[in-house]
FIKOL-506535 format. One record per residue: residue in one letter; residue number from 1; x, y, z of N, C-alpha, C in turn. Coordinates in steps of 0.05 Angstrom, whole numbers, plus 32768, in hexadecimal, padded with zeros to 4 digits. Each point is the difference from the previous one (the first is absolute). Last residue first. Example, Ala and Ser with C-alpha at 12.3 -4.5 7.8 and 13.67 -1.06 7.14 Angstrom:
# residues 2
<r "S" 2 <8101 7FD3 808E> <8010 8018 8001> <7FF1 8016 800E>>
<r "A" 1 <8006 7F8D 7FFF> <7FEE 8018 8000> <8012 8018 8000>>
This chain:
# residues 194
<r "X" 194 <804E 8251 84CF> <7FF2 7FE4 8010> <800D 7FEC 7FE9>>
<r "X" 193 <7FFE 8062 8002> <8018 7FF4 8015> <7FF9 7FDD 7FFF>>
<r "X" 192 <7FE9 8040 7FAC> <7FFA 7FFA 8015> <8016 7FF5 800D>>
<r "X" 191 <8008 804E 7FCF> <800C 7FE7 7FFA> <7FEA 7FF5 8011>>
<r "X" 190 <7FE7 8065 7FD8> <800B 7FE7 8013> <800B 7FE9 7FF9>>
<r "X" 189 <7FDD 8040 7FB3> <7FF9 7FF7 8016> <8014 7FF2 800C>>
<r "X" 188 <8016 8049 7FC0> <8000 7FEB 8004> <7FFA 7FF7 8018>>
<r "X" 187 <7FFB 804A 7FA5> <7FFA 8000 8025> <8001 7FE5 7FFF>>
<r "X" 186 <8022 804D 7FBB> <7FF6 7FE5 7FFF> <7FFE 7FF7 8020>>
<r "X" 185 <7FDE 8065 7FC8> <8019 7FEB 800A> <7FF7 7FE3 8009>>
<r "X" 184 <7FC5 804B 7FDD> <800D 7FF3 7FE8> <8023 7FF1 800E>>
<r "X" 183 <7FB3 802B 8032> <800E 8017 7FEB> <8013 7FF5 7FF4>>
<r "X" 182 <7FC0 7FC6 8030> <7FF6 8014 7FF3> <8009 8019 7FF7>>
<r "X" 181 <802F 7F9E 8009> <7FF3 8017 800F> <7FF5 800D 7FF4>>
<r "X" 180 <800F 7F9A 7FED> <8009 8021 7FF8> <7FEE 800D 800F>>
<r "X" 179 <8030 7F99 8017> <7FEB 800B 7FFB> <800E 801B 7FF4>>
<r "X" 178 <8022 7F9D 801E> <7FFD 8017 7FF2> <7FEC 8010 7FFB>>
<r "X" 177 <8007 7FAB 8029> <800D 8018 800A> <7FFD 8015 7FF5>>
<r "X" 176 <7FF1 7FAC 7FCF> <7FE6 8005 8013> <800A 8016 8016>>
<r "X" 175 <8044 7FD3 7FCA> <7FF2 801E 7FF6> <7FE9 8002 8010>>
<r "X" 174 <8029 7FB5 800E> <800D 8010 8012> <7FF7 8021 7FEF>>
<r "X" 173 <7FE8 7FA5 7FE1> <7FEE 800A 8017> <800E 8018 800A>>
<r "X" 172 <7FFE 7FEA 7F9A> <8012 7FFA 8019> <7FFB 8010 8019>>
<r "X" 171 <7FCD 7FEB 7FAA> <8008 7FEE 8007> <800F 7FFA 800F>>
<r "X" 170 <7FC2 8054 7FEC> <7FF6 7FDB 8003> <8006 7FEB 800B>>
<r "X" 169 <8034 8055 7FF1> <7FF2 7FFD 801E> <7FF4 7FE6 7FFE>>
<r "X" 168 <801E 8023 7FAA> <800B 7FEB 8013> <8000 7FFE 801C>>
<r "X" 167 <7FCA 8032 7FC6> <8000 7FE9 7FFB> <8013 7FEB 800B>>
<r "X" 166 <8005 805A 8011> <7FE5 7FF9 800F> <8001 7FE6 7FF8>>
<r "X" 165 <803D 8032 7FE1> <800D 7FF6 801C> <7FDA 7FF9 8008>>
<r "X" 164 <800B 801A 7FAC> <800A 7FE9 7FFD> <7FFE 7FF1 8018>>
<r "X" 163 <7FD7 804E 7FF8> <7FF5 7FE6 7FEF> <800E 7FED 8006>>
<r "X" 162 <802E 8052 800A> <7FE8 7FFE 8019> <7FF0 7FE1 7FF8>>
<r "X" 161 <8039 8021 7FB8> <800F 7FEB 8019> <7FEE 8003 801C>>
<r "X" 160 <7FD1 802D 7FB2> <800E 7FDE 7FF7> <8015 7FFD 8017>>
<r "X" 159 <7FC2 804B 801E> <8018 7FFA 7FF4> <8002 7FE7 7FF4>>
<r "X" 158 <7F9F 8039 800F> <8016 7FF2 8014> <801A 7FFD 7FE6>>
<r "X" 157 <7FD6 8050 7FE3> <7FEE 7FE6 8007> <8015 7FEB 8014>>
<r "X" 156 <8000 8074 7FE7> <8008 7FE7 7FF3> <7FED 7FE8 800E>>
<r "X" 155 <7FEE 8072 7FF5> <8005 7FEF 8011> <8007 7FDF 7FF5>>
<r "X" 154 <800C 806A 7FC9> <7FF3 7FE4 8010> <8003 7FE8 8007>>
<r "X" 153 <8034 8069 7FFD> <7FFC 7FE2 7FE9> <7FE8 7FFB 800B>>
<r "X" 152 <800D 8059 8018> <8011 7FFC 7FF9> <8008 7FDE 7FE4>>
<r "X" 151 <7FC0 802F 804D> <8001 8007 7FE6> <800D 7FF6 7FF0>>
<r "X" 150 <800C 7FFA 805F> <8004 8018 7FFA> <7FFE 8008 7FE1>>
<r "X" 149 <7FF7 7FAA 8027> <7FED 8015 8016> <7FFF 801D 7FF3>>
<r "X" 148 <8036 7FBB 7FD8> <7FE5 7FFD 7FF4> <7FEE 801B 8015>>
<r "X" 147 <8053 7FF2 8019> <8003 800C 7FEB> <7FE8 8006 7FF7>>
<r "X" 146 <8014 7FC5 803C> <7FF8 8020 8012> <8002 800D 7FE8>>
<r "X" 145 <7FFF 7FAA 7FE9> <7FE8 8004 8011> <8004 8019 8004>>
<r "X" 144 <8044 7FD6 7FDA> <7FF3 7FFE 7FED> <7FED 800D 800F>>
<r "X" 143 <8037 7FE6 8039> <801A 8023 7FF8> <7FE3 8005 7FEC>>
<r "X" 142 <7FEF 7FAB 801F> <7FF7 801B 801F> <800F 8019 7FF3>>
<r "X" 141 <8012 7FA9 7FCD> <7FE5 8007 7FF6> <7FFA 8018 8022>>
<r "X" 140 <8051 7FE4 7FFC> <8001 8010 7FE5> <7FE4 800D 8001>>
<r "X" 139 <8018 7FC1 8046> <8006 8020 800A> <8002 8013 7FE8>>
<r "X" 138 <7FE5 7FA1 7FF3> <7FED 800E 8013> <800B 8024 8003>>
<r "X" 137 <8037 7FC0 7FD9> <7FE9 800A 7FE9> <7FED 8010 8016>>
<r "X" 136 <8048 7FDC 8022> <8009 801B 7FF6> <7FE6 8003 7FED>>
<r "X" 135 <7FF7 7FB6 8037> <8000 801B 8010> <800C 8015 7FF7>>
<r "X" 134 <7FF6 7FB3 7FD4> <7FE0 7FFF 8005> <800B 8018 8017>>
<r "X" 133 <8044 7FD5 7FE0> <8000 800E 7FEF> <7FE2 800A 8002>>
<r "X" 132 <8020 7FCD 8048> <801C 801B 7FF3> <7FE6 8010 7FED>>
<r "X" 131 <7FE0 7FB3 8019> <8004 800F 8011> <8006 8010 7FFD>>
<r "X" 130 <800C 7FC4 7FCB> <7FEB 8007 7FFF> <7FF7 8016 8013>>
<r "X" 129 <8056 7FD0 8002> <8001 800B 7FF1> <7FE0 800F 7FF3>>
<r "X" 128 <800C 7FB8 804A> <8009 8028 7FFE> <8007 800E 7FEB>>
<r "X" 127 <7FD7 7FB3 7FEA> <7FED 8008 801E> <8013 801B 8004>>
<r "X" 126 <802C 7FC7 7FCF> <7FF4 8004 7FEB> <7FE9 8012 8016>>
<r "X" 125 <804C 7FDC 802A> <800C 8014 7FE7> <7FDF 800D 7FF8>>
<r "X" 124 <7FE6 7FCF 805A> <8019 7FFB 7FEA> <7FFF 8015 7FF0>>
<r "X" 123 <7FF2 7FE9 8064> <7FEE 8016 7FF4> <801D 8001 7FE5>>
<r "X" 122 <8009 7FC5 804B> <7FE5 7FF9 7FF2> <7FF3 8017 7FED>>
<r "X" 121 <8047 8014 8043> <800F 7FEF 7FE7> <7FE6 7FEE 7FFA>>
<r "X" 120 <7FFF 8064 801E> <7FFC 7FE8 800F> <800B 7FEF 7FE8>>
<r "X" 119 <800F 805E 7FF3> <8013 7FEE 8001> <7FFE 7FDE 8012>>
<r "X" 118 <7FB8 804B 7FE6> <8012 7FF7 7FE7> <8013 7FED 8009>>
<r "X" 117 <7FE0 802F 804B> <7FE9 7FF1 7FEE> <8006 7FEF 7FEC>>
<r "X" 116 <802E 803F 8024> <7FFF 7FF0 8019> <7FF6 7FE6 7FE9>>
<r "X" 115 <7FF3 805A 7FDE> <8019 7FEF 7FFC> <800E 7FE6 8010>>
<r "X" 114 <7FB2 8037 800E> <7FFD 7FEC 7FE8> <801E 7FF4 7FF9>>
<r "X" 113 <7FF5 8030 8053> <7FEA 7FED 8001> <8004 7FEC 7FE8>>
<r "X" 112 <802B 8056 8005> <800F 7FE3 8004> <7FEF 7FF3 8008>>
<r "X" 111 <7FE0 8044 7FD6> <800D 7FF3 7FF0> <8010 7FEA 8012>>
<r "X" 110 <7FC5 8037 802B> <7FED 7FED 7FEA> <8017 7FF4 7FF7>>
<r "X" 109 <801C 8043 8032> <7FF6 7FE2 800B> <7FF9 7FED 7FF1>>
<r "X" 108 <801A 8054 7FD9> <8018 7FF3 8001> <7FF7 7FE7 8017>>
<r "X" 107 <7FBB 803F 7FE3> <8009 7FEC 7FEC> <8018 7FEE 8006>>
<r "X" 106 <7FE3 803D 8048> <7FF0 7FE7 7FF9> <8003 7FF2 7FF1>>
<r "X" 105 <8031 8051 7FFD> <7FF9 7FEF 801B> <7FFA 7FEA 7FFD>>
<r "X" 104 <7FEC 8043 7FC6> <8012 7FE9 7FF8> <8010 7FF5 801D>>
<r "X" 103 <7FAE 8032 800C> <8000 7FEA 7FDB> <8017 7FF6 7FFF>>
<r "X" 102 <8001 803F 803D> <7FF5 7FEB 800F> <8000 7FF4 7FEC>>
<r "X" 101 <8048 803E 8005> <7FE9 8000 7FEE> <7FEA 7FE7 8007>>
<r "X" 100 <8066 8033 8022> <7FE8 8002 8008> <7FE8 7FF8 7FF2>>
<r "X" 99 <8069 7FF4 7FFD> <7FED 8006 7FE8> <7FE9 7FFB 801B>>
<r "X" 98 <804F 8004 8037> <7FF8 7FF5 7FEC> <7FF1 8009 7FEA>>
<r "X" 97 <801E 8020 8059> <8020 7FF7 7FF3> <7FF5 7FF2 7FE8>>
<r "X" 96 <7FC7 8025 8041> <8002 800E 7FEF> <801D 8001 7FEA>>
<r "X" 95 <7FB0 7FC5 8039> <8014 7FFC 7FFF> <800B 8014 7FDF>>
<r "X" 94 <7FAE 7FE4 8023> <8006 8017 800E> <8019 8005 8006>>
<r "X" 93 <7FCD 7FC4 7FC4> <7FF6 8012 8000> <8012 801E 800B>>
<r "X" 92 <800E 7F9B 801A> <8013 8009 7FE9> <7FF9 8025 7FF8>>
<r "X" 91 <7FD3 7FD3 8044> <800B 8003 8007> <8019 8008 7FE6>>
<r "X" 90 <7FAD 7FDE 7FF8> <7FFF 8026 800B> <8022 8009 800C>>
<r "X" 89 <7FEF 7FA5 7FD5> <8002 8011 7FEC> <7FFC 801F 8008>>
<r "X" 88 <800B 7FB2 8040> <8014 800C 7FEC> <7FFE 8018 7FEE>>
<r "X" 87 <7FB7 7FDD 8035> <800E 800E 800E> <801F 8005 7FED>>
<r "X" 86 <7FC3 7FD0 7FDA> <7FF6 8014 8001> <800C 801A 800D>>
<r "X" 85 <8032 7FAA 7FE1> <7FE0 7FFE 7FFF> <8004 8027 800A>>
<r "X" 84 <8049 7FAC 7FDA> <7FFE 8010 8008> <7FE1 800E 7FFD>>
<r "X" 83 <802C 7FAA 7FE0> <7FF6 800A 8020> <7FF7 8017 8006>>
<r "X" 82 <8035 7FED 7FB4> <7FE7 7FFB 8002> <7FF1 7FFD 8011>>
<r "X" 81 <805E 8016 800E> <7FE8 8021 7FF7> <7FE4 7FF5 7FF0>>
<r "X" 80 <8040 7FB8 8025> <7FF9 801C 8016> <7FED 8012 7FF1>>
<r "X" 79 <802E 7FC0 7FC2> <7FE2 7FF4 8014> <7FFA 8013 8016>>
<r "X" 78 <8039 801C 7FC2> <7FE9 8000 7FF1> <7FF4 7FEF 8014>>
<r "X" 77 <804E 803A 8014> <7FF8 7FEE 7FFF> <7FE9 7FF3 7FFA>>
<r "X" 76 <8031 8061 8000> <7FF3 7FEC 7FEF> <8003 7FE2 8000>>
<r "X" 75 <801F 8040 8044> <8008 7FF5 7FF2> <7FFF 7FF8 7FE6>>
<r "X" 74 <7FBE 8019 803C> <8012 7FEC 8009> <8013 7FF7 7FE9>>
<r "X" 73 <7FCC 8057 7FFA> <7FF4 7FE4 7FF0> <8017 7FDF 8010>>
<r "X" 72 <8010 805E 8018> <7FE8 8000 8005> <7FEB 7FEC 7FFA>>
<r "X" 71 <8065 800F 7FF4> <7FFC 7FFE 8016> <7FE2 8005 800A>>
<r "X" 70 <801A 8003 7FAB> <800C 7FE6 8006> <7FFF 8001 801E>>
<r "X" 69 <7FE6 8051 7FE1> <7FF1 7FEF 7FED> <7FFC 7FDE 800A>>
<r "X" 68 <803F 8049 801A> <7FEF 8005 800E> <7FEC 7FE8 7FF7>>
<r "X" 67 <804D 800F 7FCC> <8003 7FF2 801D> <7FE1 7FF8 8019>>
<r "X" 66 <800A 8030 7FA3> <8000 7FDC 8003> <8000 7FFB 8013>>
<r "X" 65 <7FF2 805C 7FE6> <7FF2 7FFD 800E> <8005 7FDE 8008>>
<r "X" 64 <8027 8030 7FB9> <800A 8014 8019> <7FF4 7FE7 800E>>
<r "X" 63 <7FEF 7FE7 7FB2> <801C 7FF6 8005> <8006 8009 8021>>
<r "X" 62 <7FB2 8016 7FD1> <7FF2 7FEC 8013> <801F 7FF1 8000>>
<r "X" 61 <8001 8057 7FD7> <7FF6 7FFE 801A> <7FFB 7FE9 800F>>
<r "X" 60 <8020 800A 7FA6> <801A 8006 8019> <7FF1 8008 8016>>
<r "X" 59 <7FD3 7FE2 7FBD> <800A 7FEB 8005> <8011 800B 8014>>
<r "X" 58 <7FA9 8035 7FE9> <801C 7FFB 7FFE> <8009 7FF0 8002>>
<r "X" 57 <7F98 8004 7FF2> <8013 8011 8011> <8018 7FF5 8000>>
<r "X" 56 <7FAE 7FDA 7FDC> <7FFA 801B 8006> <8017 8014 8009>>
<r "X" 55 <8000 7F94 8015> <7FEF 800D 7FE7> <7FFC 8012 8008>>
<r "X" 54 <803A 7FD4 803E> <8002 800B 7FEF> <7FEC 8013 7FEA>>
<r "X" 53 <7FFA 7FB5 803B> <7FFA 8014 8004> <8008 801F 7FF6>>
<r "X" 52 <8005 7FA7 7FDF> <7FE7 800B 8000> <7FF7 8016 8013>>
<r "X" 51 <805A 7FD6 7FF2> <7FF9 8007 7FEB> <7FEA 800D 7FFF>>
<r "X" 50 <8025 7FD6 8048> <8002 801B 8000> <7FF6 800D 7FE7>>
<r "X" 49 <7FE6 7FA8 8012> <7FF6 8015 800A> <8007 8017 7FFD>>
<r "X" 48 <8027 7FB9 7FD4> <7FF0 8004 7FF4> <7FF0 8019 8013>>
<r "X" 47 <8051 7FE9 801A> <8003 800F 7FEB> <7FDE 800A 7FF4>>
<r "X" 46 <8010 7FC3 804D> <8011 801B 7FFF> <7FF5 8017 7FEE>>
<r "X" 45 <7FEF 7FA3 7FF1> <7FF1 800C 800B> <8004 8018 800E>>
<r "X" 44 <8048 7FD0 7FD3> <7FE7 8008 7FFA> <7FEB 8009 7FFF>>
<r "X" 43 <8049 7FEC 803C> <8008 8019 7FF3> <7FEB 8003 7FE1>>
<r "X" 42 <7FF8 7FB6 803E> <7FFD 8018 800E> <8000 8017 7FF1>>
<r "X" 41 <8010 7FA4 7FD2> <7FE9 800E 8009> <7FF6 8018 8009>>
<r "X" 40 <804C 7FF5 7FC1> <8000 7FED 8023> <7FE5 800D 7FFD>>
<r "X" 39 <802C 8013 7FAF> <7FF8 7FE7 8004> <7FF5 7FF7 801D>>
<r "X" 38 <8021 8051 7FB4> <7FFA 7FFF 8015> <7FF4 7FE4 8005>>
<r "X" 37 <804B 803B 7FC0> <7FE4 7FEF 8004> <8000 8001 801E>>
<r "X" 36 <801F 8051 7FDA> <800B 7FEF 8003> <7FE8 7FE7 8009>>
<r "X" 35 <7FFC 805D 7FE0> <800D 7FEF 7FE8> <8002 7FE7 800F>>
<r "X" 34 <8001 8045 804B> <7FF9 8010 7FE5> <800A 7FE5 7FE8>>
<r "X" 33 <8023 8002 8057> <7FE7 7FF8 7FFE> <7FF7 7FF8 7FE3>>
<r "X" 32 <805E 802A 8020> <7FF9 7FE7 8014> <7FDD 7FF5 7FF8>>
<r "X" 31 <801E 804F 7FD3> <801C 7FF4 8007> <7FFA 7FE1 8010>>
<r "X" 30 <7FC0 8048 7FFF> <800A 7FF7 7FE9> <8015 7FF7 7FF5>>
<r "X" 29 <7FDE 801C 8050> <7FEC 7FE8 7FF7> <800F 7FFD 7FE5>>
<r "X" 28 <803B 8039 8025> <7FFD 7FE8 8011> <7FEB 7FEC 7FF7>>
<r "X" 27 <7FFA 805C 7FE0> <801A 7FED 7FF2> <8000 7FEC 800F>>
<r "X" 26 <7FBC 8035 801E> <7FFD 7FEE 7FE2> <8012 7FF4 8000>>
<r "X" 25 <800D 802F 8052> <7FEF 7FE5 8003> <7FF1 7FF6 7FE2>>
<r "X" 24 <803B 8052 8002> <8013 7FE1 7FFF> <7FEA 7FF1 8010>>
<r "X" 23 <7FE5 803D 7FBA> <8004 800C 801C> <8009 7FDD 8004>>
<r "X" 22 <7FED 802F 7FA9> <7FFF 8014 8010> <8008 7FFC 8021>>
<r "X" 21 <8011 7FC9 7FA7> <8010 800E 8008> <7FF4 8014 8010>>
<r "X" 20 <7FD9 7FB4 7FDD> <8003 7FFE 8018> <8011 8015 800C>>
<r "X" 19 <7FD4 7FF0 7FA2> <7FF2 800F 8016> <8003 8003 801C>>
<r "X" 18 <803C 7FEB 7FB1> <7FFB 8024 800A> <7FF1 7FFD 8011>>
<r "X" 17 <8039 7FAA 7FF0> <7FE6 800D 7FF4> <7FFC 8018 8012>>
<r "X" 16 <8065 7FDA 7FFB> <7FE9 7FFB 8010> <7FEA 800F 7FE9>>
<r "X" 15 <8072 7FE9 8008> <7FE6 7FFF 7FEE> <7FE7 8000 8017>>
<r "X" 14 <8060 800E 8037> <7FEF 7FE9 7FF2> <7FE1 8013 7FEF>>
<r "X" 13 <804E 802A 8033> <8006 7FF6 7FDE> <7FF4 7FEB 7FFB>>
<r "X" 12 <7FF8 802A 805A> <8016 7FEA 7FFF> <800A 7FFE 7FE4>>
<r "X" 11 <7FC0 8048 8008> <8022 800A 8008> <800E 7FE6 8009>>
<r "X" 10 <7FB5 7FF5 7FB8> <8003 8006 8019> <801C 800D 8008>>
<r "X" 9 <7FC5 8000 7FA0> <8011 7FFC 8010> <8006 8003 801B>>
<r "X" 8 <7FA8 7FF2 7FBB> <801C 8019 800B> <8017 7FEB 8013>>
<r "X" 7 <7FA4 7FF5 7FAC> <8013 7FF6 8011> <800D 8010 8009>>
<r "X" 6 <7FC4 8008 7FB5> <7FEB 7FF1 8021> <8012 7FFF 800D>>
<r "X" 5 <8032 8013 7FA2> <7FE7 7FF1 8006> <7FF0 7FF7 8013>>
<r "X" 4 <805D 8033 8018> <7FF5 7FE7 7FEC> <7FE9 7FFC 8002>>
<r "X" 3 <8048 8047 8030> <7FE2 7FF8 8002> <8007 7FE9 7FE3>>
<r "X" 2 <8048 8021 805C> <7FFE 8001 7FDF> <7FDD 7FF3 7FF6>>
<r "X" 1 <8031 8043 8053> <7FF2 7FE7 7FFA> <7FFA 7FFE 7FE2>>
């Protein structure tokens, strides 16, 4: 095998990045995934969960484990697995084809809840885009907090985009949903039925 800069050679003779050369479920993501956009919903929310389950641990584990993943999250259909309640999540728990982590369990409900959420067509550019950016500041200012716990910095003050998504709660009733949890995720009341 001939090497280049990050690259080896396959025995088809296709160029590839070193990190997939250990086992053909990389070269396959990396050949078919890896670089390539992504646009359908499903395979978004796919992605964004497997992504989070991820944190802490291999990508070629939560590659081993897709099937099981996609067969535990319906698929990832984001209106099923927003549904999904208590009895799911013991039931995901005990399911040893997956990332076992109740936190991210749960995160991957929460998220199709919000991603549900985002795509009502009353909930415009400027509203989700506040959204977005009022839940990576939040998950900066919780990385800013356990630090502060440990000495480390001090504690920050709400976010200019926390501010923002509060000021536009004022004006678009459908933020009146929104709420923050008390470990800094975003919780969304009910629809009413009426």
């Amino acid at each position: 095998m001939s090497e280049r800069a990050g690259l080896f050679e396959g025995a088809d003779g296709a160029l590839r990045c070193r990190w997939c050369e250990s086992t053909q479920i990389y070269r396959d993501y990396h050949d078919s995934e890896w670089g390539f956009p992504v646009t359908d919903d499903r395979r978004l929310f796919e992605k964004l969960c497997l992504e989070g389950f991820q944190a802490g641990l291999s990508w070629l584990t939560i590659l081993n484990k897709r099937e099981a993943f996609r067969r535990g999250f319906a698929q990832f259909d984001a209106e099923q697995v927003a549904r999904f309640g208590a009895e799911d999540v013991a039931r995901l728990l005990g399911d040893a084809g997956i990332v076992r982590h109740r936190g991210k369990i749960e995160s991957a409900i929460n998220n199709a809840q919000i991603h549900l959420f985002l795509a009502k067509p009353w909930v415009d550019a400027e509203l989700r885009k506040a959204i977005v950016d009022a839940l990576v500041t939040h998950e900066r200012q919780r990385e800013r907090d356990e630090l502060a716990d440990l000495g480390r910095v001090h504690q920050g003050t709400m976010s200019l985009h926390e501010r923002e998504l509060k000021r536009l709660a004022g004006s678009n009733p459908a933020l009146a949903r929104v709420n923050w949890s008390e470990d800094g995720g975003v919780l969304l009341e009910p629809e009413d039925d009426a």
